[in-house]
FIKOL-232438 format. One record per atom (N, C-alpha, C): residue in one letter; x, z, y. Coordinates in steps of 0.02 Angstrom, whole numbers, plus 50000, padded with zeros to 5 digits. Layout:
N
AXZY/...
END
This chain:
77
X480934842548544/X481214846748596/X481894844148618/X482304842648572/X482914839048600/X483664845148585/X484034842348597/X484654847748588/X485064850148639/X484974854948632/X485324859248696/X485924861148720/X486174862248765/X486744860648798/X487104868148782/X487714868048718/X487874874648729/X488494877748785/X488474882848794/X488874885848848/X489144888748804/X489754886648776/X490604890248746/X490934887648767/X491684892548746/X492374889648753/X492584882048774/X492774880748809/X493264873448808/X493564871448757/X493374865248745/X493864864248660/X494454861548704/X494974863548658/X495704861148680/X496104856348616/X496674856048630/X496864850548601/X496954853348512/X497014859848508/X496954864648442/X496184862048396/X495834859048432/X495224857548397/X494984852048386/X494994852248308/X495144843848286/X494264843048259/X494164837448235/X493724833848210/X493634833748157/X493104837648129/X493044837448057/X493054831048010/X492844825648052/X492654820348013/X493434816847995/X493744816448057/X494474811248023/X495084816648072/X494984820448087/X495564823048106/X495964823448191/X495624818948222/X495584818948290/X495454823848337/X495554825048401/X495514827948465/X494644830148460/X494294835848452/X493844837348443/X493544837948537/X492974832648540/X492704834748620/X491924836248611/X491774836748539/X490964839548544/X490884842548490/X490434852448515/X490604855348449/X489774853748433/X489524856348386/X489024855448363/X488664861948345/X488424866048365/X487984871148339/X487574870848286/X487264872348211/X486774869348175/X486234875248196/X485704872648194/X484994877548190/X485304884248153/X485224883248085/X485664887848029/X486104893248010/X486544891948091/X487054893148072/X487544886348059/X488154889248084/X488824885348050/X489014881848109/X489384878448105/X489754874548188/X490104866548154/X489974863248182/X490424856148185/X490694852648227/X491384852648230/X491794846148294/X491814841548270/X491684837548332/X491764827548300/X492184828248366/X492614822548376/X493014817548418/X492324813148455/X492624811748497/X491854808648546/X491554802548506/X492064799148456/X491674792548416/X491064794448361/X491414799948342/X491054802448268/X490334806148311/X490434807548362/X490214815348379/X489544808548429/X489694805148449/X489214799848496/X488824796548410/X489234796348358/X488794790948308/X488504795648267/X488474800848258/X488064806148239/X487414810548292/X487654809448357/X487134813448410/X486484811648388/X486124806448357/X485554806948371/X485034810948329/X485354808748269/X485294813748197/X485354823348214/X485624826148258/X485804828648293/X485454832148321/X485314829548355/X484794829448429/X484084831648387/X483784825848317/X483364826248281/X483284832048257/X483934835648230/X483694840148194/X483874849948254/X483764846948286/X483794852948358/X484514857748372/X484924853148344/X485604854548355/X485954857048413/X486254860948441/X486524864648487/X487254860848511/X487434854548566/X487694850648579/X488344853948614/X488844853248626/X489314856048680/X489564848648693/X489564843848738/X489834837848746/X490324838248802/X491034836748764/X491494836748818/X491834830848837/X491574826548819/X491854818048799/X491834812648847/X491594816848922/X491674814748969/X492334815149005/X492904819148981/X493274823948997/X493874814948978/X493624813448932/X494074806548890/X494204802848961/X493534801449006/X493714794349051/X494064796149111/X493864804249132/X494204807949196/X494974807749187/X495254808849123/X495974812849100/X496394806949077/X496144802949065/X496694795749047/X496414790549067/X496934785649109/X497144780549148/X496904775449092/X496474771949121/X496194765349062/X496934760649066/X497284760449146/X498024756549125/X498534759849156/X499094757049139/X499824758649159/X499934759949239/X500074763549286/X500174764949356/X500564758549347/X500584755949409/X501094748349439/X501844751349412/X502104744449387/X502804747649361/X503114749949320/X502644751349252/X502574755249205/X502104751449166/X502574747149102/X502384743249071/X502354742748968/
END
């Protein structure tokens, strides 16, 4: 069936990453019960496992390429 797209809160910068401590941009719903944030590295190298086990996705890690400048504005070095 695949994992579904949950509709909560906005994670903000208060919500870290369980795995190492980072900017949390995907929470994780379990079937079960219980909740998990990863940072978009942890949270992309875990999705599929994830996904497998019908996990409840909130992916905000698109939010990474919109909100920061891959380089320096001209001038600013």
């Amino acid at each position: 069936m695949g994992a579904a797209i949950a509709q909560e809160e906005t994670l903000t910068a208060a919500d870290r990453c369980d795995r190492c401590g980072a900017r949390a941009y995907m929470r994780v719903t379990l079937p079960g019960g219980g909740e998990l944030l990863f940072c978009g590295h942890h949270g992309h190298a875990h999705k599929d496992a994830l996904t497998a086990a019908d996990a409840s996705i909130q992916d905000e890690s698109q939010t990474l390429s919109s909100s920061t400048p891959a380089t320096a504005p001209d001038g600013e070095h």
